[in-house]
C-alpha positions as CSV (number, residue, x, y, z in Angstrom):
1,X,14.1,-57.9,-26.6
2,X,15.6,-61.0,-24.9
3,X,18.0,-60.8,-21.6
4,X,21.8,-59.7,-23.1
5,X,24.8,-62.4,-21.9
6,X,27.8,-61.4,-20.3
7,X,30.1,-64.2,-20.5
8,X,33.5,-65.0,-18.8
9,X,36.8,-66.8,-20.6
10,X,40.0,-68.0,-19.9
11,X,42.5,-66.9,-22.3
12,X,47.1,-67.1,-22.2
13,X,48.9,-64.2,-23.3
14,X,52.7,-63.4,-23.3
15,X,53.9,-67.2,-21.7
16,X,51.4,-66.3,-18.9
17,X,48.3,-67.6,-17.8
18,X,45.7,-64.8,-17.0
19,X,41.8,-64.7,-16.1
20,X,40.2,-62.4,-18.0
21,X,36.3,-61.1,-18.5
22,X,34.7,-61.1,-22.0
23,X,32.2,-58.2,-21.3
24,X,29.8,-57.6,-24.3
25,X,27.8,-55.0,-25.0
26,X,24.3,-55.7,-24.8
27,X,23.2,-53.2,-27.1
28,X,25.8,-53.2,-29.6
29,X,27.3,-56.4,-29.2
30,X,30.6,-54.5,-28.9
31,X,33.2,-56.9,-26.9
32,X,35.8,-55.7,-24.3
33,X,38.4,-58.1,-22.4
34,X,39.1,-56.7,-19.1
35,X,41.5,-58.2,-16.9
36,X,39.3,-60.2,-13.9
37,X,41.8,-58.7,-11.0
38,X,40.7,-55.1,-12.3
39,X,36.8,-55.8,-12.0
40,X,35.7,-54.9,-8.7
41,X,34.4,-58.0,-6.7
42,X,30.3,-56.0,-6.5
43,X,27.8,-55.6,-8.7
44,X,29.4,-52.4,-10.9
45,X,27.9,-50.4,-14.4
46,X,30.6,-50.4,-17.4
47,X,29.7,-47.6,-20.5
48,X,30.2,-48.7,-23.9
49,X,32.7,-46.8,-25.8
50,X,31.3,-47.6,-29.3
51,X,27.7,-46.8,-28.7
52,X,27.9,-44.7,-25.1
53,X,25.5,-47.4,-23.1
54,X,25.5,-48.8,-19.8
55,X,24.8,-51.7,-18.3
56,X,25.5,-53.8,-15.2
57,X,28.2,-55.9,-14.4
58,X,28.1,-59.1,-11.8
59,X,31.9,-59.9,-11.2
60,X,30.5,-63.0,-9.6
61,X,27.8,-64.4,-12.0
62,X,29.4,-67.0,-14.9
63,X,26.0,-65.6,-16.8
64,X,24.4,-62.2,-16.0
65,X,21.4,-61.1,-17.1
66,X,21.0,-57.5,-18.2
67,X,17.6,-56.1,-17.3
68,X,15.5,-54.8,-20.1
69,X,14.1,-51.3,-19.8
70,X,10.8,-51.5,-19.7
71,X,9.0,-49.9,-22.2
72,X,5.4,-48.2,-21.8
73,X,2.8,-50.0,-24.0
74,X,0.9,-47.4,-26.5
75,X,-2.0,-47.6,-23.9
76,X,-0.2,-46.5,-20.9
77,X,1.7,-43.6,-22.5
78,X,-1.7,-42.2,-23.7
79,X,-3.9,-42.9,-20.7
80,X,-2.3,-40.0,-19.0
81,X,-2.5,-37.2,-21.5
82,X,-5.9,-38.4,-22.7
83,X,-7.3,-38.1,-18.8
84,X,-5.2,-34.6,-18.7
85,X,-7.2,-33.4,-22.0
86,X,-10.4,-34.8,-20.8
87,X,-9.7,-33.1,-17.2
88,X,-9.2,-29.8,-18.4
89,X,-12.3,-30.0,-21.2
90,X,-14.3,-30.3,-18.1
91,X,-13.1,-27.6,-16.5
92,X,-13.6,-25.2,-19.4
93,X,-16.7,-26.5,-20.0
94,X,-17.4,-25.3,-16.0
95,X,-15.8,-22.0,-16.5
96,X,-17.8,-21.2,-20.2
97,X,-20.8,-22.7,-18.1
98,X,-20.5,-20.2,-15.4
99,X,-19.4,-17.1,-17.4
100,X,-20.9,-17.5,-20.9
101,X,-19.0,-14.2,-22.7
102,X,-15.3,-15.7,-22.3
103,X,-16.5,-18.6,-24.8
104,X,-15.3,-15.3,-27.2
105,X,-12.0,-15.9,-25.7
106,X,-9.0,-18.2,-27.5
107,X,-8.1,-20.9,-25.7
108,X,-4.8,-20.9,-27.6
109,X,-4.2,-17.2,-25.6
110,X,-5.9,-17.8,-22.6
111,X,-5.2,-20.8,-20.2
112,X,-8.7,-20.2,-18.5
113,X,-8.5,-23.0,-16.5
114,X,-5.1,-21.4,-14.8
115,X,-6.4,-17.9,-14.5
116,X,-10.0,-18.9,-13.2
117,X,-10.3,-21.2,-9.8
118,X,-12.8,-23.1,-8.9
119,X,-14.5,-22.7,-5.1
120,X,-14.2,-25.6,-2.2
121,X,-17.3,-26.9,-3.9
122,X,-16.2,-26.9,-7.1
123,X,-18.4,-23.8,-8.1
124,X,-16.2,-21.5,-10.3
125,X,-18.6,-18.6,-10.5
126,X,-17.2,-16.9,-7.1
127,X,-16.5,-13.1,-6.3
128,X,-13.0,-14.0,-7.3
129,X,-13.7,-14.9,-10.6
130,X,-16.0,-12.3,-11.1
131,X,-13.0,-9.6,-10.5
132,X,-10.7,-11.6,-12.8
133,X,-13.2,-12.2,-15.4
134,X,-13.6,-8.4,-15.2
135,X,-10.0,-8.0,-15.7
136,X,-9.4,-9.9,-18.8
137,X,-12.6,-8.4,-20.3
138,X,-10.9,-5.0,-19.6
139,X,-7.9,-6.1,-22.0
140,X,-9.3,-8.7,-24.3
141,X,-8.9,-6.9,-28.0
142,X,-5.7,-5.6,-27.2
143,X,-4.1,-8.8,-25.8
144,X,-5.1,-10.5,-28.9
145,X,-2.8,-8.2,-30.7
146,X,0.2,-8.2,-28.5
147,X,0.4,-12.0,-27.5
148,X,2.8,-14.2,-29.4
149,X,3.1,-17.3,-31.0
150,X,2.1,-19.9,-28.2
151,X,2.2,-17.1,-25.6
152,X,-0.9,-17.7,-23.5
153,X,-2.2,-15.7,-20.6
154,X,-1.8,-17.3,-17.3
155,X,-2.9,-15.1,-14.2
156,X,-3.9,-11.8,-13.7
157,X,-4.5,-9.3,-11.3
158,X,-4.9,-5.3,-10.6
159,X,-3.2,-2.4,-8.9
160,X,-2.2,1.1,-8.5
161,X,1.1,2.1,-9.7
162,X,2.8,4.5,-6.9
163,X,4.8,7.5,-8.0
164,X,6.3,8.9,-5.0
165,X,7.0,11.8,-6.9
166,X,3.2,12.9,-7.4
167,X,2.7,12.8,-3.7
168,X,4.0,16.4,-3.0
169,X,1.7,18.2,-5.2
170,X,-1.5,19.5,-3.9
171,X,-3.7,17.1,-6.3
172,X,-1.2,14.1,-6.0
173,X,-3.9,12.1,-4.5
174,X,-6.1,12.6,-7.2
175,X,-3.7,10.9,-10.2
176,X,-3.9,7.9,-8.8
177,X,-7.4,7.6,-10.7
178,X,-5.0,7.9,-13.5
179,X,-2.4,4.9,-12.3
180,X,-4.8,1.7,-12.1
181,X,-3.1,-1.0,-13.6
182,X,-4.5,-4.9,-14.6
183,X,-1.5,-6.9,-14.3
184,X,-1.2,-9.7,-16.8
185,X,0.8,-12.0,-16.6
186,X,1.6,-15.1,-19.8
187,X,3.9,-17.9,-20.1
188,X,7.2,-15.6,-21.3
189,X,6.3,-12.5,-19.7
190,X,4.4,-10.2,-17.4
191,X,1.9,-6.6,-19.3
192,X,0.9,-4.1,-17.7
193,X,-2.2,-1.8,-19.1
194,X,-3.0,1.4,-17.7
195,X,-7.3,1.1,-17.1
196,X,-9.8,3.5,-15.9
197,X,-11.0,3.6,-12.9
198,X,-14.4,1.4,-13.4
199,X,-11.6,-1.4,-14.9
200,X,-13.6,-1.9,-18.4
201,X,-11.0,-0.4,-20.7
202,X,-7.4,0.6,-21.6
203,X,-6.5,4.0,-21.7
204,X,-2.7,4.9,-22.5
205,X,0.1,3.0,-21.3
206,X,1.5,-0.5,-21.7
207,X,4.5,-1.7,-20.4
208,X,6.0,-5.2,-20.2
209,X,8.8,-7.0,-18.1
210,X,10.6,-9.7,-18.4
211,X,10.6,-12.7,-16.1
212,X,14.8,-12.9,-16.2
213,X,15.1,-9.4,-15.5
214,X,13.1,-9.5,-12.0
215,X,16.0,-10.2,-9.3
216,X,12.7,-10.8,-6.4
217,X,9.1,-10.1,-5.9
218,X,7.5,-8.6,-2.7
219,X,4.1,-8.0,-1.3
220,X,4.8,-5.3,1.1
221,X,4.0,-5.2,4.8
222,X,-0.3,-5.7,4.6
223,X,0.4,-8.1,1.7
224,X,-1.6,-5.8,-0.4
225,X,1.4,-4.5,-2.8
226,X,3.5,-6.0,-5.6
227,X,7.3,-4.6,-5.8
228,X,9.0,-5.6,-8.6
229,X,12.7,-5.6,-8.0
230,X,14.6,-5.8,-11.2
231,X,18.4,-6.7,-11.4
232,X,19.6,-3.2,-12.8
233,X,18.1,-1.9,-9.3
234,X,14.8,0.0,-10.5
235,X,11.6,-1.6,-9.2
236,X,7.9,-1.1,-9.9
237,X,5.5,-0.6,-6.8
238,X,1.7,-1.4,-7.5
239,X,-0.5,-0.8,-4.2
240,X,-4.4,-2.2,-3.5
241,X,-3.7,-5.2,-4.8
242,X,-6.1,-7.4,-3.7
243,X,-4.5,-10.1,-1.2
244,X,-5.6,-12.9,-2.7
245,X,-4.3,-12.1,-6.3
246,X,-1.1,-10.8,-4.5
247,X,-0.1,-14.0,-3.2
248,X,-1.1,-16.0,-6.9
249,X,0.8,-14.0,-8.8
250,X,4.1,-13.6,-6.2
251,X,3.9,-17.6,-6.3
252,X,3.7,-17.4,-9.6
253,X,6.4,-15.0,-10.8
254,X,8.7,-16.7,-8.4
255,X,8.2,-19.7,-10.4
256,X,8.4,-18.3,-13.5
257,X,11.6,-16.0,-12.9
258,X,13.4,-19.0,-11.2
259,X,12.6,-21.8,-14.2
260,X,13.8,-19.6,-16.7
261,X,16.9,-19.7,-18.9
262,X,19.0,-17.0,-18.2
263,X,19.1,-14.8,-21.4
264,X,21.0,-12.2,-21.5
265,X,19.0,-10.0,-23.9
266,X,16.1,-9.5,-21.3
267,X,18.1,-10.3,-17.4
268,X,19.3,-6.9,-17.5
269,X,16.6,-4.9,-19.2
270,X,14.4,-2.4,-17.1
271,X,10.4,-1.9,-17.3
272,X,9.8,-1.9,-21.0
273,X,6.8,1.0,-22.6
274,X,5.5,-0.5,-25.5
275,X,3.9,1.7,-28.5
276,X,0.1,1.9,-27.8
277,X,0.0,1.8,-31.5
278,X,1.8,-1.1,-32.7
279,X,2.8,-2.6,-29.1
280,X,6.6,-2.5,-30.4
281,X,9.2,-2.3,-27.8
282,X,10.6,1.0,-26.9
283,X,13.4,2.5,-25.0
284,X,12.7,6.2,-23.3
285,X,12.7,9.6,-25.5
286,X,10.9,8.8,-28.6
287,X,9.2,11.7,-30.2
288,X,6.9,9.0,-32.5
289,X,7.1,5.4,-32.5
290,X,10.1,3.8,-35.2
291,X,7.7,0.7,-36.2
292,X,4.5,2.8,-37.2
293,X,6.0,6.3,-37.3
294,X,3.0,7.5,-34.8
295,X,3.6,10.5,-33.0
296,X,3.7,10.6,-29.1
297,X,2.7,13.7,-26.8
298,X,5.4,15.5,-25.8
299,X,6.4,16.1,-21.7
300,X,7.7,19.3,-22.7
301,X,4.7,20.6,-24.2
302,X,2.6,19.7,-21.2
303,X,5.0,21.4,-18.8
304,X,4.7,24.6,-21.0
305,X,1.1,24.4,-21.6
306,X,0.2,23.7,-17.8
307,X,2.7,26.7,-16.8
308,X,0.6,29.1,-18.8
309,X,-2.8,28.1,-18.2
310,X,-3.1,25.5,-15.2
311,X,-4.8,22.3,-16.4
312,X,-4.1,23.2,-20.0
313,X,-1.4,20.7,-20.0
314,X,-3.7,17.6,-18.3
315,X,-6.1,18.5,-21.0
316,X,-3.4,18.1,-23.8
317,X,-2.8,14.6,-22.1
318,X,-6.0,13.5,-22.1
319,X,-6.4,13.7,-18.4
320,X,-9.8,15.3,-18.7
321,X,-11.0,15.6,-15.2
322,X,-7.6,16.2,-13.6
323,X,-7.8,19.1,-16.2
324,X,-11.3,20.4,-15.2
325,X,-10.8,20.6,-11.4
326,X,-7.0,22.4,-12.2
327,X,-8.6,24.8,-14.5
328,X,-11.1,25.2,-11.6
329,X,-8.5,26.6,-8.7
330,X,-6.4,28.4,-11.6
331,X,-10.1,30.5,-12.6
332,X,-10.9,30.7,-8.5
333,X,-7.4,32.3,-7.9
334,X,-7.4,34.8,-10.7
335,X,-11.0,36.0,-9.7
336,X,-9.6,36.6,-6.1
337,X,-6.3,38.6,-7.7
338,X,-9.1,40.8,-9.7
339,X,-11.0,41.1,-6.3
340,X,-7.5,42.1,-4.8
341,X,-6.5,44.5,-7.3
342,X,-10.2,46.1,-7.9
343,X,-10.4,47.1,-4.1
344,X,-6.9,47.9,-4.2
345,X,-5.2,45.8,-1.9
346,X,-1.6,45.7,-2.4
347,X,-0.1,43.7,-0.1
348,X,-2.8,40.9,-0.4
349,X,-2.3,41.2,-4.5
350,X,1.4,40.5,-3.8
351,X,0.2,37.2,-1.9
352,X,-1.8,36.2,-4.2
353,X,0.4,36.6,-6.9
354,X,2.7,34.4,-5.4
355,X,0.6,31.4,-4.8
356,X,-0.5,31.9,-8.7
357,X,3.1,31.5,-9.6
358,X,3.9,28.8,-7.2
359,X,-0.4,27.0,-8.0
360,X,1.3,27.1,-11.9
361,X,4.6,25.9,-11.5
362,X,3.5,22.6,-9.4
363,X,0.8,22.3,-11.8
364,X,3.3,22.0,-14.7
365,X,5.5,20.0,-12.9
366,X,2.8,17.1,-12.4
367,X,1.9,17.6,-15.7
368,X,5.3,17.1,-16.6
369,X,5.3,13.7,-14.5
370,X,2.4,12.7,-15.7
371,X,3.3,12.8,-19.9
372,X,7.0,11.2,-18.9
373,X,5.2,8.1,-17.2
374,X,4.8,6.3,-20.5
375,X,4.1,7.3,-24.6
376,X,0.5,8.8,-25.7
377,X,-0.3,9.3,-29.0
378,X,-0.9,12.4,-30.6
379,X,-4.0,11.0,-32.4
């Protein structure tokens, strides 16, 4: 395209004699006459009103030359997404080098080359890796289902979830087996899958949150923690997270929460439990799932069940173990009530007694806590 012309005239109008400017549009050859005592005496860009352009006017130049945009050849706009492509295919070809099993793993889901980071030397199998390969092992099949159309996994990370609530009964400490959590977090939103303890499987709960409704992310005093402070005011506390995922996915979420479009259908909304079933969406007292019509454990029944026969209610949860050990002190205090009663010690039955009433009624409470923390099908 050749340089555009701006050309000045002289032109009479009404019996007077007055300088005007012929400006012409260089890219629609639109023409405007503008009086030449109402163009400013520097160099000054004028918009086209037919075609919504601009372009630069020299007040003193008799011919001004409009500079062409300059336009990338074919080459120079590939060049740089071609070396992009080829830069990433050699770093997944590095990652699937040093851990063979994620070549299983979609690279339309997973942005390996985000979640995985290579060492100083450029070595990416590292005892970092290792824990986040372990991770994404841990929720593979499951993600596959609950991912969307070009939702891709970005970081991860894993931690305990606190309840301060569980901390006042006698086998608090011992639900936090229950509360690990691999933290997974995509391009539109952040999971969160309840694991075992050896981190090499889901067990119950999912939840998900949304990147518009987090009003600011913290890492607590040791930088070991995530909080997740949501705009309605709730947050979501996950403890021994390991610093050095801490700090990615903070940085992360940060950038995420702050380069999003506000929309209004997710700023506001709290943690979300999803159906373990069919991973729909779900608000909070569903007795089975409206997608898939599964039924989901009730926290009433475990309450009842645990009040009657301690560690009946962990059982009907699925909390094995926890149910064991609280089956275990309910047996151990019943023998010593027999004891009690057989050698006919009344005040010491009365005692114990009591503590059996009080050992039942924490025990149903936790169980209580435990079946409200998310939905658990009955199957």
């Amino acid at each position: 395209m050749g340089p555009q012309i701006i050309r000045r005239k002289l032109t009479t109008m009404n019996n007077s004699t007055q300088n005007k400017m012929t400006i012409t549009c260089p890219s629609c050859n639109a023409s405007y006459e503008i009086p030449e005592q109402n163009v400013p005496e520097t160099k000054f860009a004028a918009k086209c009103k037919k075609c919504g352009k601009k372009f630069v006017i020299d007040h003193h130049l008799q011919e001004q030359k409009i500079p062409e945009q300059k336009t990338l050849s074919p080459k120079s706009e590939i060049e740089p997404e071609k070396n992009q492509i080829e830069n990433q295919e050699e770093q997944i070809s590095k990652i699937l080098e040093a851990y063979p099993g994620l070549a299983e793993f979609s690279q339309e889901k997973f942005a390996l080359s985000e979640v995985l980071s290579p060492s100083p030397d450029g070595n990416y199998l590292n005892s970092k890796n290792n824990f986040k390969v372990k991770i994404l092992k841990a929720v593979h099949n499951i993600l596959g289902s609950i991912l969307t159309n070009n939702e891709k996994v970005m970081r991860v990370g894993r931690g305990t979830a606190y309840y301060p609530s569980e901390i006042p009964y006698a086998n608090g400490i011992m639900t936090l087996f229950y509360n690990y959590y691999a933290i997974v977090c995509t391009n539109k939103k952040i999971l969160l899958f309840n694991v075992n303890f050896q981190l090499n499987r889901p067990t119950r709960h999912i939840f998900q949150i949304h990147y518009e409704s987090i009003k600011k992310i913290k890492r607590g005093i040791f930088f070991n923690s995530l909080i997740f402070c949501l705009k309605d005011g709730s947050y979501r506390n996950f403890t021994t997270v390991k610093r050095f995922l801490s700090k990615e996915l903070q940085y992360f979420i940060n950038a995420k929460k702050d380069s999003q479009t506000v929309n209004p259908e997710y700023s506001m909304k709290t943690l979300e439990n999803l159906c373990p079933s069919c991973f729909t969406p779900l608000t909070s007292n569903h007795i089975n799932c409206p997608q898939c019509n599964i039924m989901f454990k009730e926290p009433r029944q475990a309450l009842l069940k645990s009040l009657v026969m301690p560690g009946w209610g962990s059982l009907y949860l699925g909390h094995t173990g926890l149910g064991i050990i609280e089956s275990t002190g309910a047996a151990l205090l019943w023998a010593l009530l027999i004891f009690l009663f057989v050698n006919n010690m009344k005040e010491g039955l009365i005692a114990g007694i009591i503590i059996l009433l009080f050992y039942n009624s924490i025990d149903s409470l936790l169980s209580y806590s435990l079946a409200r923390k998310g939905y658990i099908p009955t199957e």
